[in-house]
N, C-alpha and C positions, 0 to 999 in steps of 0.2 A: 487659588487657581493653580492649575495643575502644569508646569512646563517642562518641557525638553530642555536638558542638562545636558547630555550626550546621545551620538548617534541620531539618525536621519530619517524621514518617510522614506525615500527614494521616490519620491511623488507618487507613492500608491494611493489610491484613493479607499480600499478598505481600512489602510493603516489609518489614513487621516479621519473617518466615519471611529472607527474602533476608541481613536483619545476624546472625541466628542461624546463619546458613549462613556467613557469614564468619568470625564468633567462632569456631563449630567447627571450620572447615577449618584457622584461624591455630592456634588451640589445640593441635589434632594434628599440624600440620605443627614448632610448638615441642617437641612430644616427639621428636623427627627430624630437631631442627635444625638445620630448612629450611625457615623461613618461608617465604608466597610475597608475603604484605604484610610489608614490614619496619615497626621500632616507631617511624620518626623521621617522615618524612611522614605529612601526610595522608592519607584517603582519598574520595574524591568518589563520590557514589550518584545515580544517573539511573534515572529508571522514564520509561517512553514504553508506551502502548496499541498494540493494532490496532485495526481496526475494522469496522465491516458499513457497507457499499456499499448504501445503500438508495435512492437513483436516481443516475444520472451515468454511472458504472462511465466503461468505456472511453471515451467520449467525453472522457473530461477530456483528453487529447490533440488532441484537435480545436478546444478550447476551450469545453466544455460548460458551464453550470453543474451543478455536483455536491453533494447532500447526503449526509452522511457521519456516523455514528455511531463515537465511541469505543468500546470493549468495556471490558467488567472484564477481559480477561486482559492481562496485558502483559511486556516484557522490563526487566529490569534491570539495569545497569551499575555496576561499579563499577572505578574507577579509580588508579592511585597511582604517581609519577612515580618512575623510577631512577637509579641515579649510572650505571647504564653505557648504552648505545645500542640497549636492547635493546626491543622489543615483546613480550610473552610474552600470549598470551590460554588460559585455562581456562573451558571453556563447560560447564553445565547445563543440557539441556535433557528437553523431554516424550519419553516413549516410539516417538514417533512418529518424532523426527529423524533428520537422516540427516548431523548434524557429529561429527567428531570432536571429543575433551575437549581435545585442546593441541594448540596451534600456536604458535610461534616463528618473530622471520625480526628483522635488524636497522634501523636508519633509511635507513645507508647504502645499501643493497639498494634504494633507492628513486631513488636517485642513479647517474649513470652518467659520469664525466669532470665531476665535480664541479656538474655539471645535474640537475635533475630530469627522473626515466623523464618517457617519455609513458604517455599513459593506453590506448594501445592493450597495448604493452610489460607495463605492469601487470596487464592482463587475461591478458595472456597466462603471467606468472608464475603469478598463485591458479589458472588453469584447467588448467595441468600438469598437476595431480597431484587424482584426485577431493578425496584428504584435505584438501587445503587451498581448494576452492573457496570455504565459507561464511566463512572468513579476510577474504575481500575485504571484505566488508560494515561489517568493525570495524576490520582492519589499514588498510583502503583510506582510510580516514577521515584519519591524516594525512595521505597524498601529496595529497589534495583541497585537507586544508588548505595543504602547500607548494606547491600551484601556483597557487592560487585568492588565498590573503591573505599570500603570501608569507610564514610563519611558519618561522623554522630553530628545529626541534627538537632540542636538545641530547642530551637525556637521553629515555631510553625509558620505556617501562611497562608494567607489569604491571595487565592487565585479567580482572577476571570477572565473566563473565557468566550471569545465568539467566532463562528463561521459561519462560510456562507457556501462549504461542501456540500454537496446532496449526501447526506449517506444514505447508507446502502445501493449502492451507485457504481459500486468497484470502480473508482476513480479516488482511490488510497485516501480515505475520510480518518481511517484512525491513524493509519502512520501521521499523518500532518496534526492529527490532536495531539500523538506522543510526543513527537519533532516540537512542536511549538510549547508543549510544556517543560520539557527536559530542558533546553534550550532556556527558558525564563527562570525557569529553578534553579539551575547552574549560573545563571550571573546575578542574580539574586544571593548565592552564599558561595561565592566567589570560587564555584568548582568550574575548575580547568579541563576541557576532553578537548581531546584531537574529533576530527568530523565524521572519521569515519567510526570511530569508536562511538560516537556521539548515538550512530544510526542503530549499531549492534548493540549496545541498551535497550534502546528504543524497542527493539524487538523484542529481546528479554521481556520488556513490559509485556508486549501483547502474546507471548508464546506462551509463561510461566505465571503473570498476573492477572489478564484478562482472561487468557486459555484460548487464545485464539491460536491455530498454526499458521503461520505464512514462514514467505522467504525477507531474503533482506533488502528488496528490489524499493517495495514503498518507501520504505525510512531512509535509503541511501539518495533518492532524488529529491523526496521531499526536503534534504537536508541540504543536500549537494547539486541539486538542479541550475540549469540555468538558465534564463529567458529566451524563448525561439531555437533548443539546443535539443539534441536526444541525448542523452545519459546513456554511455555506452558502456555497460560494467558487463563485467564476465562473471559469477556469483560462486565462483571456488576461494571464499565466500564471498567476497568482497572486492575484487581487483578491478578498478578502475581506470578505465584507457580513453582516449583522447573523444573528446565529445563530437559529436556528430552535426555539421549544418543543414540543418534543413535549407533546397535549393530556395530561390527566390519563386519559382515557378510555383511552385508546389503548396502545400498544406497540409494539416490533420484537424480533424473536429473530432468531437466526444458527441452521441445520440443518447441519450438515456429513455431505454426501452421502456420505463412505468415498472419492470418487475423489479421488486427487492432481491439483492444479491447480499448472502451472507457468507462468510467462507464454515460459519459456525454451523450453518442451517442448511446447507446449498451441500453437494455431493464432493467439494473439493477436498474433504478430507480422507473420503474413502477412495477417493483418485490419489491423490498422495501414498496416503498408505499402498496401493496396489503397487504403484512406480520404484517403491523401497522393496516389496514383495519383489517383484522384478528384481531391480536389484541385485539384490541379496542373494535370487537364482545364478541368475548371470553368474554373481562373484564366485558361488559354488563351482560353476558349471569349468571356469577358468580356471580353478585351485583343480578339479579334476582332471580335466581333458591336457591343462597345462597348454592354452592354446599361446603361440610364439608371438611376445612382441603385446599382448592386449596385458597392462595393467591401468585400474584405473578405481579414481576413488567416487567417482562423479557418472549418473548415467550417461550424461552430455560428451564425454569424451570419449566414449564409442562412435563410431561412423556409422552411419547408414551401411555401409557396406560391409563392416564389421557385423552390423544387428542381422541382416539379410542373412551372411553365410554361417551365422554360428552360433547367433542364440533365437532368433526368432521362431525356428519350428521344435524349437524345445520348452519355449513358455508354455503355460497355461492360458487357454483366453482367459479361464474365470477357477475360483481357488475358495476355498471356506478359510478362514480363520485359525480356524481348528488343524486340517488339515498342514496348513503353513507352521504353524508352530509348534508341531507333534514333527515336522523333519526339518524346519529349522529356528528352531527357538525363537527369534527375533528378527527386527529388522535395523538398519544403520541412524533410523532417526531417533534424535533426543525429544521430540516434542509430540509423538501420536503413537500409540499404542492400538496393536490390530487384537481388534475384538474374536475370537471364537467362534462364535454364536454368525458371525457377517460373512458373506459370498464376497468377494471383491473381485473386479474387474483388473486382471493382470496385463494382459499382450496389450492392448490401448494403451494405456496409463505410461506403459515402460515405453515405448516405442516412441511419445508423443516429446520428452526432453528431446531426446536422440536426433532427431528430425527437425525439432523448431530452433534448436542450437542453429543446426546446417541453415537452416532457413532466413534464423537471424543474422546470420555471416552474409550470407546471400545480398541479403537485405542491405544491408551496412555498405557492402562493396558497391552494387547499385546507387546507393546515394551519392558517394564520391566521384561516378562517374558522370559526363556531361549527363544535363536533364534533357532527354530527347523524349519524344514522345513512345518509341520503344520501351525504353527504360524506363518510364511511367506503369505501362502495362506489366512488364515484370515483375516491377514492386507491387503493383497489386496482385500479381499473382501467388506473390509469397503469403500475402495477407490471406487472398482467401485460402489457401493451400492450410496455413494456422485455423482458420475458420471454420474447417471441417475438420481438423485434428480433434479440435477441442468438442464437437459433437461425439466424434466416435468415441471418444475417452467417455461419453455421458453428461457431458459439461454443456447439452444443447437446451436454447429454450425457443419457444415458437416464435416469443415477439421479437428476441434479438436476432433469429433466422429472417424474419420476414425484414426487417429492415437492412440486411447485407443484402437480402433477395430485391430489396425495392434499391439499391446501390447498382446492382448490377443491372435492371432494369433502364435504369437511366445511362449505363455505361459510360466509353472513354469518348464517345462523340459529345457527352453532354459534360465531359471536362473528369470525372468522377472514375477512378483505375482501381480499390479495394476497401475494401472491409471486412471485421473480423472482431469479435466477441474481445473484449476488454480484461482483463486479470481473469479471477476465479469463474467466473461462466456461471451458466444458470440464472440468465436473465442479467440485469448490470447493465452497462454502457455499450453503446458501437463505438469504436475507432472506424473513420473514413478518412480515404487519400484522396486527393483531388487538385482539379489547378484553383490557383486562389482566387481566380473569377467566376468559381462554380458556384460562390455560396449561395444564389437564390435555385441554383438547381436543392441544394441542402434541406433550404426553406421549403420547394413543392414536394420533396420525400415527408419532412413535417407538416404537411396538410394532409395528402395520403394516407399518415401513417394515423391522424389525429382521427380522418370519417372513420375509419376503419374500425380501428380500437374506442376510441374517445376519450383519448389519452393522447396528451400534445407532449412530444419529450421539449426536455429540456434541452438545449444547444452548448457544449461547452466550445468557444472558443476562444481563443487568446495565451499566451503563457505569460509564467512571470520568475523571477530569481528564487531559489534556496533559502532558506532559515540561513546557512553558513552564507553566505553573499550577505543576503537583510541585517545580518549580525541583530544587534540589540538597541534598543532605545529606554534610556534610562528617564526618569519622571520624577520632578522635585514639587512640592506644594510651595509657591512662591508669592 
């Protein structure tokens, strides 16, 4: 039987379901013996959240400040080192997913003439074969760590995993897969990371091994979040400032629209790309004209009043590929490359960090001050102000519109002050604000929105602690 040695549930109740799920799986796999945990090591247990994006979203590439909500759902990891070379993962996931239960591959497979692959190479192994694409997420985690802290992995492992994330949800499903596997991997072979560092791995995972782009905003709360708290970071890249209370008056829920949100699939990358295109204008525009007092490495640290009187009637709304890189070779990102062949959306894209930074401040200030029912309204207004940004950039989808549209429908008499499209857009999650007595108004937007469509979202509510808070739970066969 399998027990705790060190480390705690914190009375989570997926933590305590997840070591049930262990016992069982071990127990019946010993009637067929074929364990998949053997009885001499330990076993290392990692929980990591997702989260609701309740202002920031995309601009955290740009260098936004972003506020960010942990969730109660989360993924959990469990780990345990082998005598042979082998990585073995068996995943459990919700109804919804699209991984398969096992995947296998060796360490050496990572190595090529006794070098480690590149991380292109890498991508290009998990993306073969659909079955093994979501592999990258938790296989990928060591070659990060072999190229990144130089760590030689000896021996392999046997991982498993479960959540109970919706993905495709834009409610951060892989950062908390990365979070909770890096996290179990590293105290499984006794690697030491600081938390923030822990997050910017993490990413590397999903930029370079899965080939996903995002910012650093998932991995940093999923890792660093706190229960009932917003994660208040400023993302030049990583700088984290004092967390934020949510009033006692107030709340956030997560609506999940029914559309799948991929940042792979979904227009966030040719919005991205657009915003560097920007960018990169801008940065010309200022080496030229030499205008006084504007430098800046981040589009976020321009002002709205800056963008108004000095770059904005010099963008392009819209730019070929081709064009952009016949007069300016490139753009500032390490992780997306603009195709030739593609039109991209410029003046949205660039203008939308600029303004939701302002807006996230806005926002931030407003919580600190007394909860009046004023100051309700304003917060939602920042929200939906974000809500329409992210349509004009292209990021809009009909059913996540119709559910801000059914939010304001119900308005601040029925308790309920904003809403607004969740991370990458194009369908994905609502963030709503509201008083915490509104929830059955929640519930008749979820009837509504179920005749309508015929599709009942799902409800996220609740938060919970950080992978770095959770720490780790070690498992002895006793």
């Amino acid at each position: 039987m399998l027990k705790i040695v060190q480390g705690k549930t914190h009375e989570l109740k997926d933590v305590e379901l997840f070591l049930e799920l262990i016992n069982i799986m071990n127990e019946q796999a010993l009637k067929d013996e074929n364990t998949f945990f053997n009885s001499v090591n330990k076993i290392a247990i990692s929980r990591a959240p997702g989260r609701l994006d309740v202002m920031g979203g995309i601009a955290d590439y740009s260098g936004s400040t972003v506020l960010q909500l942990p969730i109660k759902e989360a993924t959990l990891a469990a780990v345990q080192q082998t005598e042979d070379n082998v990585i073995r993962i068996i995943s459990l996931t919700g109804k919804d997913s699209n991984r398969e239960s096992y995947f296998k591959m060796r360490i050496e497979d990572f190595f090529k003439n006794n070098n480690p692959i590149d991380y292109k190479s890498a991508h290009t192994f998990f993306s073969k074969e659909n079955s093994r694409k979501w592999a990258a997420y938790i296989a990928g985690v060591f070659l990060v760590l072999i190229k990144e802290k130089n760590i030689d992995f000896l021996h392999g492992a046997n991982i498993f995993i479960y959540s109970d994330i919706h993905e495709s949800k834009g409610v951060g499903s892989s950062a908390a897969l990365e979070v909770a596997a890096m996290t179990a991997i590293c105290r499984t072979f006794d690697i030491e990371l600081g938390a923030i560092e822990l997050a910017i791995l993490c990413q590397k995972v999903e930029n370079f091994v899965a080939g996903i782009p995002c910012g650093l905003m998932d991995q940093m709360v999923s890792n660093l979040g706190k229960k009932n708290m917003l994660m208040n970071l400023n993302c030049q890249p990583a700088e984290l400032k004092p967390f934020v209370q949510i009033p006692d008056k107030i709340t956030f829920w997560g609506l999940d629209s029914g559309i799948k949100h991929s940042l792979f699939d979904s227009d966030y990358t040719p919005i991205r790309i657009g915003a560097f295109i920007g960018q990169r204008i801008i940065s010309n525009i200022i080496k030229k004209e030499k205008h006084f007092g504007i430098t800046f490495n981040y589009l976020a640290n321009i002002t709205p009043r800056q963008f108004e009187k000095y770059f904005k009637n010099q963008l392009p709304i819209k730019l070929t590929g081709k064009d952009f890189i016949k007069n300016y070779q490139n753009t500032f990102d390490t992780v997306t490359e603009v195709n030739p062949d593609f039109e991209y959306n410029i003046l949205h894209p660039t203008a939308h960090p600029i303004y939701e930074n302002c807006r996230t401040i806005i926002f931030r200030k407003l919580l600190n001050k007394k909860i009046t029912e004023e100051t309700c309204v304003s917060l939602g207004e920042q929200m939906y102000l974000s809500h329409e940004s992210y349509s004009a950039c292209g990021l809009k989808s009909s059913s996540t519109d119709r559910l801000v549209s059914l939010v304001k429908e119900m308005g601040q008499t029925k308790g309920l002050y904003g809403a607004k499209i969740s991370s990458g857009g194009n369908g994905g999650t609502v963030v709503i604000l509201g008083r915490k007595d509104a929830e059955h108004i929640i519930e008749e937007i979820i009837k509504r929105y179920t005749n309508e469509t015929g599709y009942r979202p799902f409800l996220f509510t609740g938060s919970s602690i950080g992978a770095h808070e959770f720490g780790s739970i070690l498992l002895k066969d006793i």
